[in-house]
N, C-alpha and C positions, 0 to 999 in steps of 0.2 A: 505942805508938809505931811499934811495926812493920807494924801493923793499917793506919796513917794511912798509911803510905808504900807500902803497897800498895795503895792505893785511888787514890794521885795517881800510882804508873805506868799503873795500869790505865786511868784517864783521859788519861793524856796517848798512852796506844798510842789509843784512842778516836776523839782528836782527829785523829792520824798518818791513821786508815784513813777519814777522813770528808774531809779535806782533799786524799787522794792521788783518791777519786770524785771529786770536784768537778773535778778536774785533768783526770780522763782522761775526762769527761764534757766536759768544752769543751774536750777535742781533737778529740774524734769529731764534736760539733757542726761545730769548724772544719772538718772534712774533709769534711762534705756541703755548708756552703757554699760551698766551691772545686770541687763537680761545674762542668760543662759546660751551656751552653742546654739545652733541653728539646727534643728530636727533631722533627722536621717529620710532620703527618701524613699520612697518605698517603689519598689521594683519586681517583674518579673525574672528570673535569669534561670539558665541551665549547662549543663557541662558540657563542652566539647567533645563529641562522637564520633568515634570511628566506623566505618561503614563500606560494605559494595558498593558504590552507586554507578548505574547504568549512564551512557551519554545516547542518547537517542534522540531521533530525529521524528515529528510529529508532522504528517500531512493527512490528505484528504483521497478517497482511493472510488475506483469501480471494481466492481466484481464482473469479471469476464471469463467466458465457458471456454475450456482450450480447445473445444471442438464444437462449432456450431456448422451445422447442415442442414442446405436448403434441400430435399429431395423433388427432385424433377424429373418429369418420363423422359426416357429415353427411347419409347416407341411411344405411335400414335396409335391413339385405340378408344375404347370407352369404357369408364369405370366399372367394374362385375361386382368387386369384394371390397371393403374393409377390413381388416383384423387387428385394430387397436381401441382406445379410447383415449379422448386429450387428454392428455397430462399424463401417461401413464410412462411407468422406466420400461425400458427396449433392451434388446442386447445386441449384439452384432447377430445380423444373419435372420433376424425375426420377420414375419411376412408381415407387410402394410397393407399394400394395397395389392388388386390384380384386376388387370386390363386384360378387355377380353382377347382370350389368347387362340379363340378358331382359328382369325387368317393368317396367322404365322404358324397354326399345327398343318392347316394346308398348303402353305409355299414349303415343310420341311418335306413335305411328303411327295411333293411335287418335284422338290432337289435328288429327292433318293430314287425316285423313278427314272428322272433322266439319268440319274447314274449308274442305274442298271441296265440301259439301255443303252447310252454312249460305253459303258463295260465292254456289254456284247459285241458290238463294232467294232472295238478295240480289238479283242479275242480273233475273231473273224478274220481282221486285216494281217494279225501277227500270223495267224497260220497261211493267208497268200503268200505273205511276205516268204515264208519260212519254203514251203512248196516250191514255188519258183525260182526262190535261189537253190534247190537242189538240182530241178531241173536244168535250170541254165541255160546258156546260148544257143548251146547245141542241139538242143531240142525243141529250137523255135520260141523260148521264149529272152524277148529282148530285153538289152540292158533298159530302154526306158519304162519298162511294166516293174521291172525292181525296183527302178526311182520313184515308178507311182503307188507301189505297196509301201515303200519307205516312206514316201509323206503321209500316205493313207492312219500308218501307224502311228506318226508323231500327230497327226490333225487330234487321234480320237484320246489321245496319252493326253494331249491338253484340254480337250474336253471333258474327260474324265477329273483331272486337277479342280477345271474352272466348277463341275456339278459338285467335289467335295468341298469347294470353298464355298459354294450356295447353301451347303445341308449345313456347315459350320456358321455362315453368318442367319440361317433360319435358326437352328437351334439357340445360336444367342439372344437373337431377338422374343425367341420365345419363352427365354429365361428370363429378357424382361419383363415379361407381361407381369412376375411375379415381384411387385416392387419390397425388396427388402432393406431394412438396418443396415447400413453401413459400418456401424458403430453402435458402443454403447450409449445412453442417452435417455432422453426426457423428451417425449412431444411435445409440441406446442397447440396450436390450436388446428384441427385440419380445415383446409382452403376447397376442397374439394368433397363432392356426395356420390355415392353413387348412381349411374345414370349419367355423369359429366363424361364431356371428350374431352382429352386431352391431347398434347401433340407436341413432340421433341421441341424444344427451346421454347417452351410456355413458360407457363404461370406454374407456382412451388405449391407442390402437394399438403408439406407438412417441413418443419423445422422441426430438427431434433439437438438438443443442446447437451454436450455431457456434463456433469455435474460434480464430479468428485472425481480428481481434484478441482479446483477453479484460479482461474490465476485474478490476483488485486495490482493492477493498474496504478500507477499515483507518480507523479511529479516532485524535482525535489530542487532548490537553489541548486545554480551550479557555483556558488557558493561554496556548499558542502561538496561538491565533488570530489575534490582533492582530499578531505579526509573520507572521504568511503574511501576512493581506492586505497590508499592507504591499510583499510582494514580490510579487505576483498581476500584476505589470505584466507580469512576464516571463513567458517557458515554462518552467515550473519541471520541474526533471526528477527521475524515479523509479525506483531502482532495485529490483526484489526477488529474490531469493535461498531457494532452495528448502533446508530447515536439512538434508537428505539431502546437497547438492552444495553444501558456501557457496561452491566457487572457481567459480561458473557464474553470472555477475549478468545479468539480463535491464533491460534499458533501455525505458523510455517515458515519458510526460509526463502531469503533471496535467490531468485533464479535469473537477471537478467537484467542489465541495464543499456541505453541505448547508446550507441555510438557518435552521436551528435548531444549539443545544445539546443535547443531553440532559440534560435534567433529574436522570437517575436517576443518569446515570455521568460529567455532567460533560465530556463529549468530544463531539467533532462528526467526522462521517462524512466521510471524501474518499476519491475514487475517480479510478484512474489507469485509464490505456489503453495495454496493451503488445502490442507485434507478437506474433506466436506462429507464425511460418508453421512452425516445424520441430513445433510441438503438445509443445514441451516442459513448457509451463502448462496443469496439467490444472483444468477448473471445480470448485470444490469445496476444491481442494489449500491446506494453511497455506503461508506464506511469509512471510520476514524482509520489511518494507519499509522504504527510505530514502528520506525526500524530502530532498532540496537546495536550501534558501531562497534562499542567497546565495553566493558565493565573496570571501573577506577578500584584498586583494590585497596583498602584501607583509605578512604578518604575519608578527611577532616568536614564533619558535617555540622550545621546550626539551623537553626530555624530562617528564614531568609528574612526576617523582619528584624535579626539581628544586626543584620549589615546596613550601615547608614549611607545616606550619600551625604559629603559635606565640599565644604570649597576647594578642599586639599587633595579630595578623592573620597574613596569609600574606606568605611571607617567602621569601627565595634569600642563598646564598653566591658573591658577585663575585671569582673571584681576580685581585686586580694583578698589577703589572709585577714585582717584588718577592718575590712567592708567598704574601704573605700575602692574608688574604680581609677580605672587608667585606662587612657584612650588610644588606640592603635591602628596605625593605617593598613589594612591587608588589602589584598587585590582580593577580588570577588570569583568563581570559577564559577561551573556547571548548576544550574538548578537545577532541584528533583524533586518533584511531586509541591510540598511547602517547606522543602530543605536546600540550601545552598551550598554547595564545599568550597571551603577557605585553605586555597591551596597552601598557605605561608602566616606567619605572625599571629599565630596559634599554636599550642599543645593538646593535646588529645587531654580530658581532663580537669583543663580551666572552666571555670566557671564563669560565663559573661553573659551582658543585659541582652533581652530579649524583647522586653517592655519596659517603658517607661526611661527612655533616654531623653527627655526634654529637661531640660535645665540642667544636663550631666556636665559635670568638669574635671578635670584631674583633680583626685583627692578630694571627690565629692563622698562623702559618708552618705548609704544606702539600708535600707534593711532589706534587703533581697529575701523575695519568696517563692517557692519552685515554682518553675515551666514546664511542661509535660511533652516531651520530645519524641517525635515519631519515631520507629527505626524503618529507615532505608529498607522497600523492598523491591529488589528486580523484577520480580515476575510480573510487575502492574506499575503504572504511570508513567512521567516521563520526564524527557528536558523540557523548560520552554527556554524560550529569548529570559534579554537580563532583564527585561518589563515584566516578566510573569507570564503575558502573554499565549495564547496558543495560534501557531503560524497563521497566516491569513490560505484560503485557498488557491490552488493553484490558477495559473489564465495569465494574470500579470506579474511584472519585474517584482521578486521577491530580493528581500537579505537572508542571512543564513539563517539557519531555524537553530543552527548550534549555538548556545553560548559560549560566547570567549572570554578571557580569565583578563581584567580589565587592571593594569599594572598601580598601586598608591604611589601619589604626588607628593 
């Protein structure tokens, strides 16, 4: 009996300590449901900008001289003169060098004697000629002594010809000895001293390069093909940038693209034409290039870490009037520099997240605080790929260097 009545207190304290949890378990419940809203999150954002933005295309270039010359004699001789110094600017018509020029002043002298001499023959024959045809048959002299002053006088007529074509190729040869500039230009290093022989289809005296202008060399998707020409109406313009100085951009214009693809690498050659009077583009030299197809005029611009990529597609945070956000699918278009243009599902104006979209949801309450937004400038940077990326060099199969406007899901 005693046993039983201790089994039914010890149950009934049991029940005491099972019913007092349950009690002070949906107190504590109650007391988180009576918390406060949920905190506003805090964000970057800024307003939707209208803008130029340039589409341009980002490759890798050479610098090439539009006139490089190898200077080689054209008579054999031996070196007398110098009259330059390497590296020095030329102009056309300047004297370089001079081969000694005695045995060709003596072959000219030599062609004018026999041609004063084969002259006189000449002279000579024309007056038999002339005498005896007055004379005539009748007088004993025969028709064949006229045929023989008639050839006499054509022999010495081409004699005289062949002596004035020897004093003309003397005297050129002796305008070689005086090796001149072809062109305007820049020496290179000279190959030859004085005291050297030299001799027609040798070895190159001196390279001379012209320098200003200079053409930039560079490869481009044939990808992009189809929109250059497209834009080919206009003067497209070229910047390049030497990767030593990027804040120094030199200006010129497309002059030339090639008529083929390559087969092997997929890209096709175009070449620009840039002033150089100061010779700060050396031939040979790498350089950044940008060409500029188009300029987008009023385009919807953001910072490009505004655009998200999500499962649906690429996506932004809109903040309303309210502070809460709403989320919207836009297609993505052109990057520029660290800005993207959002061709569609935007207004110029709106205010949207910039930072801080993690854990964003429709009618998510924000306190948004400014973003400091570049503006668009043409005259400097460029497009890349939708990665950010700057194109890879050229050699192998590239994709287009253009970004294309990538449609939401």
């Amino acid at each position: 009996m005693i046993q039983q009545l201790a089994n039914v207190r010890n149950g009934f304290a049991f029940f005491l300590l099972s019913v007092t949890a349950i009690f002070l378990g949906g107190c504590g419940q109650q007391s988180t449901t009576n918390q406060g809203p949920p905190a506003a999150k805090n964000v970057l954002v800024t307003k939707v900008r209208e803008g130029d933005v340039p589409v341009q295309i980002h490759e890798f270039g050479r610098v090439v001289s539009p006139e490089s010359v190898n200077i080689q004699p054209q008579v054999s001789g031996r070196i007398t003169e110098i009259h330059f110094v390497e590296g020095q600017e030329v102009k056309k018509g300047d004297l370089l060098f001079v081969i000694d020029p005695r045995p060709f002043q003596a072959q000219l002298e030599q062609s004018q004697a026999q041609l004063v001499s084969d002259s006189a023959q000449l002279a000579l024959n024309q007056r038999n000629l002339e005498r005896n045809e007055k004379i005539g048959p009748q007088h004993f002299v025969s028709e064949q002594q006229i045929d023989t002053d008639k050839a006499n006088v054509d022999i010495y007529r081409g004699a005289v010809a062949r002596d004035q074509a020897s004093i003309d190729l003397a005297k050129l040869n002796l305008e070689y000895c005086y090796v001149r500039s072809p062109g305007n230009g820049r020496t290179g290093r000279r190959l030859v001293d004085p005291g050297n022989y030299v001799a027609t289809g040798g070895s190159t005296l001196v390279n001379i390069q012209l320098q200003d202008p200079v053409y930039v060399d560079f490869n481009i998707s044939e990808n992009d093909l189809a929109h250059l020409r497209e834009n080919m109406g206009n003067s497209l313009k070229v910047e390049v940038i030497a990767p030593s100085q990027p804040d120094i951009a030199k200006a010129g214009k497309l002059s030339f693209f090639d008529n083929s693809v390559s087969t092997q690498a997929g890209t096709v050659l175009l070449r620009a034409t840039i002033p150089n009077e100061d010779r700060y583009l050396w031939p040979g030299q790498y350089v950044n290039v940008t060409l500029t197809l188009q300029i987008l005029k009023d385009a919807l611009v953001v910072p490009s870490q505004t655009v998200q990529l999500g499962g649906k597609g690429t996506y932004l945070f809109v903040v309303k009037p309210d502070n809460t956000v709403e989320q919207r699918l836009v297609p993505q278009g052109v990057r520029y520099q660290d800005l993207v243009v959002v061709p569609q599902g935007v207004q110029a104006g709106e205010t949207v997240v910039v930072e801080g979209q993690i854990a964003l949801a429709n009618g998510t309450k924000v306190n948004p605080k400014e973003y400091p937004l570049p503006s668009p400038t043409p005259a400097s940077g460029g497009l890349t790929g939708q990665d950010g990326q700057p194109n890879s060099p050229s050699g192998a199969q590239k994709e287009s260097s253009i970004a294309k406007p990538s449609p939401a899901l």
